[in-house]
Each structure stands twice: as structure tokens, then as C-alpha cells.
C-alpha positions in Angstrom: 66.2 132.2 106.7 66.5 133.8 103.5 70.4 132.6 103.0 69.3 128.9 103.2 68.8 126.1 100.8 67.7 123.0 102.4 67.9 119.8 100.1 65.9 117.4 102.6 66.5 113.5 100.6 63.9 111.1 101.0 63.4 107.2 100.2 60.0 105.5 101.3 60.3 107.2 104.8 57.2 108.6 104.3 56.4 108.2 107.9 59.6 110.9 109.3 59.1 112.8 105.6 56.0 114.6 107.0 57.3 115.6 110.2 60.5 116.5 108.9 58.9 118.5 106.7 56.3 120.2 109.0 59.1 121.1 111.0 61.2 123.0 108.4 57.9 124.9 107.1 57.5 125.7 110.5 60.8 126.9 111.7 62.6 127.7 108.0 59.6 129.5 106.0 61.5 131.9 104.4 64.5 129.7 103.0 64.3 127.7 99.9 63.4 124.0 100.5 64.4 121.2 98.0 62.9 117.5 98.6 64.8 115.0 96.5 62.7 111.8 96.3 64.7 108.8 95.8 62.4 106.0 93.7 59.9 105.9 97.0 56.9 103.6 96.3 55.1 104.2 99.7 53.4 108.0 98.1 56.4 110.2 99.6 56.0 112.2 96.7 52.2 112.4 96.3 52.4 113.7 100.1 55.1 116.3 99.2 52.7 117.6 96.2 50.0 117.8 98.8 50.5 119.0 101.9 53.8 121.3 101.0 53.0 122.3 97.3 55.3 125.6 98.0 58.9 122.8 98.5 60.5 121.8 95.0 60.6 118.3 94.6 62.9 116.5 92.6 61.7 112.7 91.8 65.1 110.7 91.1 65.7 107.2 90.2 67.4 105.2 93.5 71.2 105.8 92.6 72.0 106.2 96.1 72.6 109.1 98.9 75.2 111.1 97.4 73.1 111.2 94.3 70.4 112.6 95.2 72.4 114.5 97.9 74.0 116.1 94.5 70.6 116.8 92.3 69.2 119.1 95.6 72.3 121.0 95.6 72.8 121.5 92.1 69.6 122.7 92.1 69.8 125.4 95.0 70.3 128.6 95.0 71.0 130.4 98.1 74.6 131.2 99.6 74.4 128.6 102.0 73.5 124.4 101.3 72.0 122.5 104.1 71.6 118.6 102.9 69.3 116.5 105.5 68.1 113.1 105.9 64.4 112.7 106.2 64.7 111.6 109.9 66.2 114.4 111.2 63.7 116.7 113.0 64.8 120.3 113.1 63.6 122.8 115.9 64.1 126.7 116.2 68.2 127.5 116.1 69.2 124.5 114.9 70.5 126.0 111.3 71.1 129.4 112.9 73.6 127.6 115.2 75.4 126.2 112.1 75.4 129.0 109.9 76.3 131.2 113.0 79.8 128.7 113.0 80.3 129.2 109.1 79.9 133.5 109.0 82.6 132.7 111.8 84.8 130.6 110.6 85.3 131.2 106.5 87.4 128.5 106.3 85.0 126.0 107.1 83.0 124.1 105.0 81.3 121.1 106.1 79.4 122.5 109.0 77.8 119.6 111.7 75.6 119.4 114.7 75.8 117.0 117.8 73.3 114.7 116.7 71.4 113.1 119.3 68.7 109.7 119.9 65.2 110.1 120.4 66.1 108.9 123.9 68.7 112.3 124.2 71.6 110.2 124.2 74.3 111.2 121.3 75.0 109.4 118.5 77.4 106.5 118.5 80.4 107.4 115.1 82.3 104.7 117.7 85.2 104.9 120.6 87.3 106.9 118.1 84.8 109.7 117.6 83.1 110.0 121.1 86.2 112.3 122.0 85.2 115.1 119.9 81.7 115.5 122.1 83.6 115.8 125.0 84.2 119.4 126.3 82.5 120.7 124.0 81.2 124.3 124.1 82.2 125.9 121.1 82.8 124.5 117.3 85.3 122.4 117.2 87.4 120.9 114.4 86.9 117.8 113.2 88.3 115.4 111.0 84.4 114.6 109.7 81.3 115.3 110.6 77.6 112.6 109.9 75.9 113.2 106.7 72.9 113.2 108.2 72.9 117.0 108.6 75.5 119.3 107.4 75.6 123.1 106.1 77.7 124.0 103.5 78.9 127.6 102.1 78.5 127.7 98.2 81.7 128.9 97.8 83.0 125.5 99.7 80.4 124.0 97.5 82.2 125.3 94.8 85.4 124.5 95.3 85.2 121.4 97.0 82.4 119.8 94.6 79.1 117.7 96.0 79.1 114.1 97.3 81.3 111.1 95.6 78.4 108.9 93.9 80.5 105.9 93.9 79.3 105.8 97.5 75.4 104.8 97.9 74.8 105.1 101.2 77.9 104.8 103.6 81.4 106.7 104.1 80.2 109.6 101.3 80.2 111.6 104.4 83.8 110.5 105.5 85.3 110.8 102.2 83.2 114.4 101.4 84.8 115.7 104.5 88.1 114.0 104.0 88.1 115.8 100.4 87.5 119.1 102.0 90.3 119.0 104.5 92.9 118.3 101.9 91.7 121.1 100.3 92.7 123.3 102.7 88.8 123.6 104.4 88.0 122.9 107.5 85.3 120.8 109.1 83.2 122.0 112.7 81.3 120.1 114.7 79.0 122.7 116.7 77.6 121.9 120.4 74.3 122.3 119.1 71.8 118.9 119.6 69.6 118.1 116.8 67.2 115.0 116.6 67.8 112.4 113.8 65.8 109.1 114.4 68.2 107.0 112.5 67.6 104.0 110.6 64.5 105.2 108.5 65.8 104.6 104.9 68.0 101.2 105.8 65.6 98.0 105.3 66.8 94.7 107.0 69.1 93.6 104.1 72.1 91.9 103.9 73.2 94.6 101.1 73.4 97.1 103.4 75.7 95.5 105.4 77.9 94.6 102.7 77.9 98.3 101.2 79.1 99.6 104.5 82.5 97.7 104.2 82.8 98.3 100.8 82.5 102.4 101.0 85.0 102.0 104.1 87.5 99.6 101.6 86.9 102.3 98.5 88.3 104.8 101.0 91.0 103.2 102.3 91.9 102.6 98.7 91.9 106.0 97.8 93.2 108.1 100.6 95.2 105.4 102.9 96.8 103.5 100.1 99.6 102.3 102.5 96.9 101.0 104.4 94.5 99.3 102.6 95.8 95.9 102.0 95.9 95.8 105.4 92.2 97.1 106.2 91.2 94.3 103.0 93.1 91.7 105.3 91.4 92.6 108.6 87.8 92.7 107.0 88.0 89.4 105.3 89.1 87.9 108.5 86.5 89.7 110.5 83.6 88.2 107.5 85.3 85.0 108.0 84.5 84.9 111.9 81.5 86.3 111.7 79.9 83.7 109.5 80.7 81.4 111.5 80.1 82.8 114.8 76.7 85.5 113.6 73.6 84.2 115.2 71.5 85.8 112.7 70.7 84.7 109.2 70.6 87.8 107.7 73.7 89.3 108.8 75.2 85.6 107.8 74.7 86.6 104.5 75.7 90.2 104.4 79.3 88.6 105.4 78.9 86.4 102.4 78.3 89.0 100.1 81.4 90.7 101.7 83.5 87.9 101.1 82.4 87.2 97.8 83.2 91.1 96.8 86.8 90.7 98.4 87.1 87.5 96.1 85.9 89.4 93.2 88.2 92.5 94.0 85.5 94.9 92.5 84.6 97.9 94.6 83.5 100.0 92.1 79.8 98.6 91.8 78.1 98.9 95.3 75.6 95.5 96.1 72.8 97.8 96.4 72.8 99.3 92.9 69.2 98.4 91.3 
């Protein structure tokens, strides 16, 4: 797939890294592959360097998702970007079925699969989202597609710009696709299944949890203003029940972190920054 860049982002998930990997030299030999390795300490990049010396890689510090979403692209070359987690596992079609959806439709420019559970069962984006799966035969449009795997035109890369790196690791692909629609673009989802594990680059920390309500809050802020003292309301209350009524320890203290951000009214620095 000569029209292909693929920026494939990596942080010690050196376990999915090599099959991801295998799978793109396999399937994608002829497009230009970027690995973008995110401060791993578990020899992701030492297995890159050997086993797939002919992939650039790119060793970043850990600054998040979108970051390193944003050095792979910035470095690619082709007409067309693909940005992947390490945990999705491609198979023969998968990328021709996208780029098939952006030659037809040249006003698209976030590009998405159906992304689907080892077990074969799709993805859960919640109630809200399932709807878009249903019916669905050709590509559709959507208000956003997962970040897991999308295909971009570099035109739309262009115009539209990369990933907002004041998100680390949730909602960049909400607001990226949020961005592109007011633009004018349009986002698909294509009926075409594609493995992602899931879960491979999110330790069990309470951080995490906190950074997922603050991306969802910074984007409220920005794009829903009318909305987001409400949405600040509803999560406090929510962090506020849940510590009280969360059988686990750890997710206890994601909600304090949460509630201590609200108190502290800063969204701008996420909890997981190093």
C-alpha cells in the first residue's frame, strides 16, 4: 500500500507491539510504517530495532497519546495517515476498506472501522453510540469515531491539524473529530471489523481515571460552553457518590483526585503528566 503511512504508538505494550507489528509487515509491506515509542521501559524499542529494522522509530518522552500521535504524523509522508494503537491487530483489507471510504467520500476526514473484542463482540463508546453499528452496511456518518484506529487524508491532515496535546490519553479522539466536523469535514465509520484488544497501555491507576473526566470536562469547556457548568455539577456529584459507595480502593481514589481537580478548577495540567 504505497499511499499509506502508518504511525503505529506504543508505551510498554511490548507484548501486542510484536504482533501488531508482524501483522502490518505482513499485510502493509509496501507502505511507510512509523513506530512512535512513548518512554517504554519494558525493551519496546530494542524489539522494534531488531526484529523490524526496515519501520522508523521515533523514541519520545511520555507526553501523552496525542503527542506522540502528532510526532508519527509529522513525520509521514504519504497521501494518506493511518494512526494505531499497539493493540490493534490488522488483517488483509482492513486499511483498503478505509481508504476505499476516503477516495469515495473527499470530504471526509477522519476515517474509522467497527472495532471489535477478542471475543467478536463490538466495542462498547456507550448506549449513545451503539446506534451508529446498527444497519450498518455502508460508511456511515458519524459524529466521532475511536482513536484507536483512524485514516486520515493529508489534505484533512492539513487543514484540520493533528491531535490536541492538552489531552493525554482520553477524548483527543472526540474533540479531533469534533474539530473536523466544524470544519466543514466529515467523519465515517465503515462496516469493516478490526481487532483492538484494548486496555494494553492503561495500568491500574487511579490517574487514569481521573484523566478521563478531566478530557470529557476540557471539552465541554470548549465546545459546549452552555453546558459545562452543568457537566462540572453532574461529575462532582457522581465523585461524591462514588466514594462513598466504590467497593474498590483504587477507584476510591481516582474520585478523590477528581474531586480535588474540580476544587482546584485547573484542567489544563492532566494527573498523568510525569
Amino acid at each position: 500500500m504505497q499511499a499509506l503511512t502508518i504511525v503505529v504508538v506504543s508505551h510498554n505494550a511490548r507484548a501486542v507491539l510484536q504482533e501488531c507489528l508482524r501483522r502490518v509487515q505482513r499485510h502493509y509491506a509496501g507502505a511507510e510504517v512509523i513506530v512512535v515509542d512513548s518512554g517504554s521501559s519494558d525493551g519496546s524499542a530494542a524489539l522494534v530495532q531488531e526484529e523490524f529494522p526496515q519501520f522508523r522509530l521515533i523514541l519520545s518522552e511520555n507526553r501523552g497519546y496525542p503527542a506522540a500521535v502528532n510526532q508519527g504524523l509529522a513525520a509521514g509522508s504519504r497521501p494518506y495517515l493511518v494512526q494505531m494503537n499497539s493493540d490493534v491487530y490488522l488483517n488483509a483489507g482492513d486499511l483498503e476498506a478505509l481508504l476505499q471510504a476516503a477516495q469515495a467520500h473527499p470530504k471526509a476526514a477522519l476515517i474509522g472501522p467497527t472495532l471489535v473484542t477478542p471475543s467478536g463482540q463490538y466495542q462498547s463508546f456507550g448506549p449513545f453510540y451503539a446506534p451508529n453499528y446498527w444497519f450498518l452496511h455502508a460508511p456511515r456518518r458519524v459524529r466521532w469515531v475511536s482513536g484507536a484506529l483512524t485514516l486520515m487524508p493529508r489534505r484533512a491532515y492539513e487543514a484540520i491539524g493533528g491531535m490536541d496535546e492538552r489531552f493525554f490519553f482520553y477524548n483527543d479522539d472526540l474533540e479531533w473529530c469534533t474539530r473536523a466536523r466544524r470544519k466543514g469535514w466529515q467523519v465515517l465509520l465503515v462496516p469493516r471489523r478490526v481487532l483492538h484488544l484494548g486496555g494494553s497501555s492503561t495500568p491500574k491507576d487511579p490517574r487514569f481515571i481521573a484523566e478521563g473526566y478531566r478530557g470529557g470536562l476540557l471539552f465541554t469547556r470548549d465546545y459546549y460552553p452552555s453546558l459545562h457548568g452543568l457537566h462540572q455539577k453532574a461529575v462532582w456529584l457522581e465523585a461524591h457518590l462514588r466514594l462513598h459507595l466504590e467497593p474498590s480502593p483504587l477507584r476510591r481514589e481516582g474520585y478523590r483526585q477528581i474531586l480535588k481537580m474540580l476544587k482546584e478548577g485547573n484542567l489544563e495540567v492532566s494527573p498523568l503528566t510525569p
